[in-house]
N, C-alpha and C positions, 0 to 999 in steps of 0.2 A: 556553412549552415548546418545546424542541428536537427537530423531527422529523428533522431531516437523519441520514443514513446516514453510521456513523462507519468510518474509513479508517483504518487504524493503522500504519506504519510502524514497522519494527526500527530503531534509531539507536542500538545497540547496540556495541561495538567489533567483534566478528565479525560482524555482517551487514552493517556501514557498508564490513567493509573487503574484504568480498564482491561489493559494487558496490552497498548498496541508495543509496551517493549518484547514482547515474545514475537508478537506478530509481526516486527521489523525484522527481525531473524528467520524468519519464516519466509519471509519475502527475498529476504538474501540470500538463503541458502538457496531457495526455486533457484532465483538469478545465477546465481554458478553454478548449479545442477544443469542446467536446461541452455550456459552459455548465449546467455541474452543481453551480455552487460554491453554489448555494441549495438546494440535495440532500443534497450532503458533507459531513459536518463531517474534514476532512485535518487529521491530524498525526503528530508521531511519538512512540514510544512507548522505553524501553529495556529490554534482553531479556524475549524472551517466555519463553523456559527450553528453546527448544527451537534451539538453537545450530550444534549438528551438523547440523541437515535447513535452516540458514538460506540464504540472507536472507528472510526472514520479514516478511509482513502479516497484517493481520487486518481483516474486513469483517464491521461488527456482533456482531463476537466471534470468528466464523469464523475459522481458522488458513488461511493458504496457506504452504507448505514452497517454498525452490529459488526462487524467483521472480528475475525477471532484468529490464531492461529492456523487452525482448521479449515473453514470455510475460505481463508484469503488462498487457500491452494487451488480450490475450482475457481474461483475468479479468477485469478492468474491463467490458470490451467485451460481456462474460455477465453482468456484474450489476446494467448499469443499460443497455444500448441494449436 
């Protein structure tokens, strides 16, 4: 059984081309920095339906709107340090 905490990325055409391809880098490098990769289950997902409020994650189901490079490191940074 899979306990890891899943991580869902938009790779959808409007959030990929909103920047979530910097922001999946961003989320992987956390992920090897911070030794989490037996925590996370990371991947990516295609539209969540919510387009207009993208680039778009989801954490265990959780919706985050707007996410950026930037701001996806406090999120991270608040859901697992």
């Amino acid at each position: 059984m899979d306990n890891r905490i899943e991580v869902m990325i938009c790779l959808g055409s409007s959030c990929f081309a909103r920047g979530n391809k910097t922001t999946l880098q961003a989320i992987t490098k956390f992920i090897d920095e911070h030794d989490l990769k037996d925590k996370i289950n990371f991947h990516g997902g295609h539209c969540f339906g919510y387009c207009a409020d993208g680039p778009n994650l989801k954490i265990n189901g959780k919706l985050y709107t707007g996410i950026d490079e930037y701001n996806v490191i406090d999120i991270l940074t608040n859901e697992f340090l």
